[in-house]
N, C-alpha and C positions, 0 to 999 in steps of 0.2 A: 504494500500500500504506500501510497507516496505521504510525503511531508507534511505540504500543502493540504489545507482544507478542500473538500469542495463541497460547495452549496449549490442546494438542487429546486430551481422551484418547482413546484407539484398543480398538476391542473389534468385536464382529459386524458391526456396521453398517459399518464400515470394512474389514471383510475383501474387499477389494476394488483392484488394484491402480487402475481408474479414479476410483474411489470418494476415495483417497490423494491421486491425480492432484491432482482437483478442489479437494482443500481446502488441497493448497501453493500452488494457484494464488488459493485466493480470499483468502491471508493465515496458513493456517497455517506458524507459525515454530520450534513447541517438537511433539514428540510425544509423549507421557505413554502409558507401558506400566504398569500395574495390577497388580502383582504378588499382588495380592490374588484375582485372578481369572484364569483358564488356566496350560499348563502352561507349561514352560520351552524344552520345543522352539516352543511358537507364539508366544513373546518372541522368538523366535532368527528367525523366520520373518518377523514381523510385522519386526522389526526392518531385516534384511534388503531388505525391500520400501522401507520409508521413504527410506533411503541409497539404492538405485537408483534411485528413480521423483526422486528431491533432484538425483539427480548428472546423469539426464536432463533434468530441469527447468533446471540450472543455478544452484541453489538451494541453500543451506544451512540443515538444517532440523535442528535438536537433538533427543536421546533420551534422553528423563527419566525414570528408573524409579522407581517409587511403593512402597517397600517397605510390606507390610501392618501393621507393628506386631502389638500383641498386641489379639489382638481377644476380646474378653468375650462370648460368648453366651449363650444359651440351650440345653440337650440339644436331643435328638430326641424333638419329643410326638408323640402322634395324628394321624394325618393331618388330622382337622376342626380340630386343634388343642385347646384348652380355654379356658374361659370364667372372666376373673379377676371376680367380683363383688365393686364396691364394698362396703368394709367386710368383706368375710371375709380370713381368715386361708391364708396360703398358705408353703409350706417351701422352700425352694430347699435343694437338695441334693447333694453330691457322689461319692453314694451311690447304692445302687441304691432304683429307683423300687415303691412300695410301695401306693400311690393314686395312681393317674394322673391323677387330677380335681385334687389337692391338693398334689400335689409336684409341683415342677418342676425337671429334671434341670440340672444346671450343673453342670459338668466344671470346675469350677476352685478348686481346696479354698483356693491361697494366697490368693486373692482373699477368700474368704468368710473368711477368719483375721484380715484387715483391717477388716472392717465390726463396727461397733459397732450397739450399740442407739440408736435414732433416725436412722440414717444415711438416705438417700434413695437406692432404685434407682428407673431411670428405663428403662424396656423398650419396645424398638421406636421410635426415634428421639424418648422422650419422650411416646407416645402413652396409655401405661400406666406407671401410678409405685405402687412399695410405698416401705413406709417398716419399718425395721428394727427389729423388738417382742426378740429376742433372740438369741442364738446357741452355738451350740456346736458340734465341734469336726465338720468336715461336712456339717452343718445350720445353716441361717437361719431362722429364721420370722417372719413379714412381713404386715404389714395391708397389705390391698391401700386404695388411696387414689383410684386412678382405674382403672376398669376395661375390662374388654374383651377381644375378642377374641386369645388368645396364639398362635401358633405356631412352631413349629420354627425353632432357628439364630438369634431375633432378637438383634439388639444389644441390650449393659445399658451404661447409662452411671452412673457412681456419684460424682456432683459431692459435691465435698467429702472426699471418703475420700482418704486420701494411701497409694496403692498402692504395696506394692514390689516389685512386677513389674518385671522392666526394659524399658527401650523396646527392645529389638533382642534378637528372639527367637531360637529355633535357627532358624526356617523365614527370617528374614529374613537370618541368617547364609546359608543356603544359597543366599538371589536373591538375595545382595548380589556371591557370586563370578559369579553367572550373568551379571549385569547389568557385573562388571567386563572378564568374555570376550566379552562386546557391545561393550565398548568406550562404553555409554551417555555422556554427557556431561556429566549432571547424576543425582544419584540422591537422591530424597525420603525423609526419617525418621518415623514416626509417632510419636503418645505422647510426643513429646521433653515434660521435663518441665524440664531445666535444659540449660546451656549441658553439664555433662559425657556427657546423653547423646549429641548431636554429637559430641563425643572419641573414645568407644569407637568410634562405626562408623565417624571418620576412621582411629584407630588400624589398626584390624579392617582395611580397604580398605590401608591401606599397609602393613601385614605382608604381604599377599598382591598385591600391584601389580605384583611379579616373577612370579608363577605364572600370572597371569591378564590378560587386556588386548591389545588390539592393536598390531601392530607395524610400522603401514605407514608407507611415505611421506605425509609433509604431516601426520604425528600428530608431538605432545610427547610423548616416553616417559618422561617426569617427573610429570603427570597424573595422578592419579586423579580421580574423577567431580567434579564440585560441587556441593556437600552441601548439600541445601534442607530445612532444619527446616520443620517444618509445625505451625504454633501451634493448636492444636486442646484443651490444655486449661487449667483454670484457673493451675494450677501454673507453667507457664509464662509466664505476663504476671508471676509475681514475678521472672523470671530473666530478661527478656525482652533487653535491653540486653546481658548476658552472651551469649546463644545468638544474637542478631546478629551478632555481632561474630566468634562461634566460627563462622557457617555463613557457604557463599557465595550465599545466595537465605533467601527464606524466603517459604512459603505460608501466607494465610490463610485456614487450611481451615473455615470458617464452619459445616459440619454438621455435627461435634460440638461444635465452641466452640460452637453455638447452643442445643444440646443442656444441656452442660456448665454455662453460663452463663446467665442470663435473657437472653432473645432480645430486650429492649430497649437490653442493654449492648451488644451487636454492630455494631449502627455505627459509636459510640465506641471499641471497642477496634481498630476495621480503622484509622479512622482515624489512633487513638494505634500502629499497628504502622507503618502507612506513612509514617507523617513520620518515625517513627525510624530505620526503613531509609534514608531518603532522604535525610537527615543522614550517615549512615554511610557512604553510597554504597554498599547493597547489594540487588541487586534484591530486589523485591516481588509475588508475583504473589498474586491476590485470585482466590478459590475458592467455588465451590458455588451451584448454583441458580442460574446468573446468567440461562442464557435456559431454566428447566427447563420451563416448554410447551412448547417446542419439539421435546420428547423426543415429544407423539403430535401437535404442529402447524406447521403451517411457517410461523405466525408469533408473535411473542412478546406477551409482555402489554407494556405502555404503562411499569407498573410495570417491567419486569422489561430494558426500555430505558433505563429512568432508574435501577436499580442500575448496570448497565454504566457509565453516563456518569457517574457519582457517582466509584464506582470508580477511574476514568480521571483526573476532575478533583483526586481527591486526592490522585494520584502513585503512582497500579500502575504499575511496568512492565510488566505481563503479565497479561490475561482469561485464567479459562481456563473450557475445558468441558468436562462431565464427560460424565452419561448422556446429554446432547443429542448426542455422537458417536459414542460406547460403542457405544449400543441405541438410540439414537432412529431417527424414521422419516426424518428430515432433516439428517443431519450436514453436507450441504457447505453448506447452505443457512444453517443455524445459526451455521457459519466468518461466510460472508459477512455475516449480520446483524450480530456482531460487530465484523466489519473496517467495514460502512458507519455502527454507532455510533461506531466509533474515529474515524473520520475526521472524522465530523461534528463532535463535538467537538474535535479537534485545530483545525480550519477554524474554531473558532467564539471571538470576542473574552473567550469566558471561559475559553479554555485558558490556565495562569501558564505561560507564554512568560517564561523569562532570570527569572522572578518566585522563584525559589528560589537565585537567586545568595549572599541574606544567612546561608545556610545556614552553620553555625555552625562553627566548625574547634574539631576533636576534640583538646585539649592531651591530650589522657591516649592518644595514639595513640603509636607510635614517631616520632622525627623524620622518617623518609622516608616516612611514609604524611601526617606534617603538612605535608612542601615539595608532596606530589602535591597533596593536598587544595587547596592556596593557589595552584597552577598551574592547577588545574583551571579554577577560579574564574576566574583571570584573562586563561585562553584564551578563554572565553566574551565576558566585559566586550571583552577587545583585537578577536575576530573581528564583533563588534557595531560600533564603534565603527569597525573599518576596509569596513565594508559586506563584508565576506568572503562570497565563494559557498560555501567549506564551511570542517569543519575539518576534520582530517587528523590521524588519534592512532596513533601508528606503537601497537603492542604487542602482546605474547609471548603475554599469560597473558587481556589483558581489560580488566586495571586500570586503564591509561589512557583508554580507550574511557568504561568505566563510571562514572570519576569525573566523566570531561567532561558524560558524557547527563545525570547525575543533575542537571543545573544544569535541566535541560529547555531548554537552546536553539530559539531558532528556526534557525538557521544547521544546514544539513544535517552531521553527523555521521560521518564514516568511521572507523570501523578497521580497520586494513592489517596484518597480519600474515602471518609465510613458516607457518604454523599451522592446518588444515584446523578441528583439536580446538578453536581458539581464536576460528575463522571460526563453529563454530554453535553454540559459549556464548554471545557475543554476541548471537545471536538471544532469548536472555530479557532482554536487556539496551534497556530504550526510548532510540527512538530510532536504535539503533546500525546503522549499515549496512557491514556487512564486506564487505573485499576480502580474496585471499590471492596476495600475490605470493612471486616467487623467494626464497629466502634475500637475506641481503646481509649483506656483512661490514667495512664502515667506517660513520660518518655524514653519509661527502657521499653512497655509494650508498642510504644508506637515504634520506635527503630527498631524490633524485633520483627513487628507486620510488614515495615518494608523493605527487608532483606527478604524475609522468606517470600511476598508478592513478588519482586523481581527475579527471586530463582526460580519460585517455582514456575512461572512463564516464559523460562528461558532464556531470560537476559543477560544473567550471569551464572557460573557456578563456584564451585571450592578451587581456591587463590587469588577468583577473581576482585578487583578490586571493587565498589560501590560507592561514590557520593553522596552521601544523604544531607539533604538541606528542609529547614523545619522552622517554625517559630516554637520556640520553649518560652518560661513552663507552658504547657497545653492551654491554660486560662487565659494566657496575653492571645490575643487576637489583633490583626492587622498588619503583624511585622515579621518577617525573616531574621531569624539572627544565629543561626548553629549552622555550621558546616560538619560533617563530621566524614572521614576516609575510612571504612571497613573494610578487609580480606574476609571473603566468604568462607566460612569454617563450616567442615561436616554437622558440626552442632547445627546452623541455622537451617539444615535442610529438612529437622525433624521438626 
């Protein structure tokens, strides 16, 4: 199995319990539920199937819900749709439609009270752009700039407008409780535009963490989801460092940032979001298109293996796929292409192997996110340097785990925690390979559990060496601070 995460989102073509089957086993580690599309009983359903077909597999496989944010469209035109010609004048309206050739319905009056004259709308992923001749209170009127064919429902993007819409609409309030009675594990924000709209939907989620959620064995009933901003517009890259730091993941969702933003700046800014995650030690997963022929072929463009591996080499934790699982006509196939670019690249002299060790320690952190930070680093350098067949990150919540992977070691990786909930965050987490043992309540039994978890999985055996990294005593929470180097002795094998 490769490094690399990958994240898979789930829709038709995965309605399928073999269908599931095939793509935990070809590498899927994250499942991505759409809340932008179906209802809330085939979230419950869909969700459902992933945890059995995980628990049969033997496998821990995360569930990521994608709240839809506020989404900007278009009304309902004619079914042929209508025809924007370069150079005429066209009304967007929040009114009732009058000329159906010349107005175009848009249900959303707050939005139109923001746009100014000269603003740019950009319709249909970009493919159609007006530009903003006037307005008033209702009504827009709009030189059309690029023309073409309109239809029903498109997306408007409005780069540059500073909306005050909020990110976290009623409808996302409503799949945010849905998503917290799935017990999902991670849950995606759209439109964030600063670090405070992550706040509200943490807020929102812990006012309700008691009404909602699961209650089983092997779950933290301290938990709520893990809040993955999803950088998609411009506004965002000014607050970028702030909403890091507030989220525990973050996407970069590249189709509207592409949108949003000239599609030449996109490389550069994936780049400029992933070294700063990776610094932070917070996962990064990279979004959109990555293998989208795949969606009507079963294999990908040349280009579209060398995004994947660009990706990878700059420090994603986690590919993910969108339509090519959703709807395409190839979803496990697509996993697998995936996992054999992850691999090949991991295998290959240009993956930075221990190369992100000089990663900078964050002073403006609390002191026990700075002792993690400086252990992290130097459980890597010490399991290097003792030839270690793994390391071994005892932890609750992740944190240790994910500060260690972020060095990108070569030395295989564990995280051992008594934690189901903690066993398949880790899975957007590269690198990381969870185990989940018994509770344990001193710290000789807990570095007893994780010598014997790592042998008995074959990680190491008797002379091998083990790095174990932990926060002691058990009761302090939040901090890394013991390193310790064990030779595995026939004693630990009993």
């Amino acid at each position: 199995m490769p490094l690399t995460k990958i994240v898979c989102t789930l829709g038709p073509a995965t309605d399928d319990p073999e269908v599931i089957r095939a793509m935990i086993k070809a590498g899927m580690t994250v499942a991505r539920l759409n809340f932008s599309h179906g209802t809330s009983e085939e979230k419950r359903r869909t969700a459902q199937m992933v945890r059995a077909i995980a628990q049969q597999e033997n496998r821990y496989v995360a569930l990521m819900g994608d709240l839809q944010g506020p989404k900007i469209r278009v009304g309902t035109l004619p079914e042929e749709g209508i025809e924007l010609v370069e150079g005429s004048i066209v009304i967007l309206t929040s009114g009732a439609v009058t000329d159906s050739q010349h107005e175009i319905p848009f249900p959303h009056p707050d939005v139109l009270a923001d746009v100014a004259a000269g603003d740019r709308l950009l319709l249909d992923d970009g493919t159609l752009e007006l530009t903003s001749v006037s307005a008033e209170p209702g009504r827009l009127t709009c030189h059309v700039c690029v023309g073409g064919m309109l239809t029903s429902h498109k997306g408007v993007n409005l780069p540059g407008v500073q909306l005050r819409i909020p990110a976290l609409t009623a409808k996302d309030r409503q799949d945010a409780l849905v998503a917290l009675d799935l017990g999902v594990d991670y849950l995606a924000l759209s439109f964030v535009r600063s670090a405070a709209d992550v706040g509200v939907l943490h807020d929102y989620l812990q006012g309700h963490a008691s009404e909602h959620g699961p209650r089983r064995v092997g779950e933290d009933p301290h938990q709520i989801p893990g809040l993955v901003a999803k950088i998609e517009k411009p506004e965002a890259l000014e607050d970028l460092d702030a909403i890091v730091r507030a989220s525990d993941a973050i996407m970069v969702a590249r189709g509207d940032l592409g949108v949003e933003i000239a599609p030449e700046r996109v490389p550069l800014v994936q780049k400029r979001i992933i070294h700063l995650c990776n610094e932070l030690g917070k996962p990064v997963i990279t979004a959109t298109q990555m293998l989208q022929s795949m969606i009507e072929l079963p294999r990908p463009t040349r280009a579209e293996a060398s995004d994947v591996a660009n990706a990878i080499l700059d420090g994603s934790d986690a590919v993910m796929l969108s339509g090519e699982t959703a709807v395409g006509k190839y979803p496990v196939e697509a996993v697998r292409m995936m996992a054999r670019i992850a691999v090949q690249v991991e295998n290959s002299d240009e993956f930075p192997f221990d190369q992100l060790l000089n990663l900078p320690v964050d002073c403006d952190q609390p002191s026990a996110q700075i002792i993690t930070s400086a252990i992290s680093g130097a459980t890597v350098t010490l399991a290097r340097a003792a030839n270690a067949a793994a390391i071994c990150c005892s932890t609750e919540s992740g944190r240790t785990g994910r500060m260690v992977a972020r060095h990108r070691p070569k030395v295989t990786v564990l995280g051992v925690t008594p934690f189901e909930t903690t066993a398949r965050r880790m899975q957007l987490m590269w690198g990381l390979i969870p185990i989940v043992v018994n509770p344990f309540h001193t710290t000789d039994e807990m570095l007893r559990r994780m010598v014997q978890a790592t042998c008995r999985r074959g990680y190491a055996g008797v002379a091998s060496n083990v790095v174990l990294t932990a926060g002691i005593p058990l009761e302090l929470h939040g901090v890394t601070n013991m390193i310790k180097v064990h030779t595995v002795r026939d004693a630990d094998l009993t």
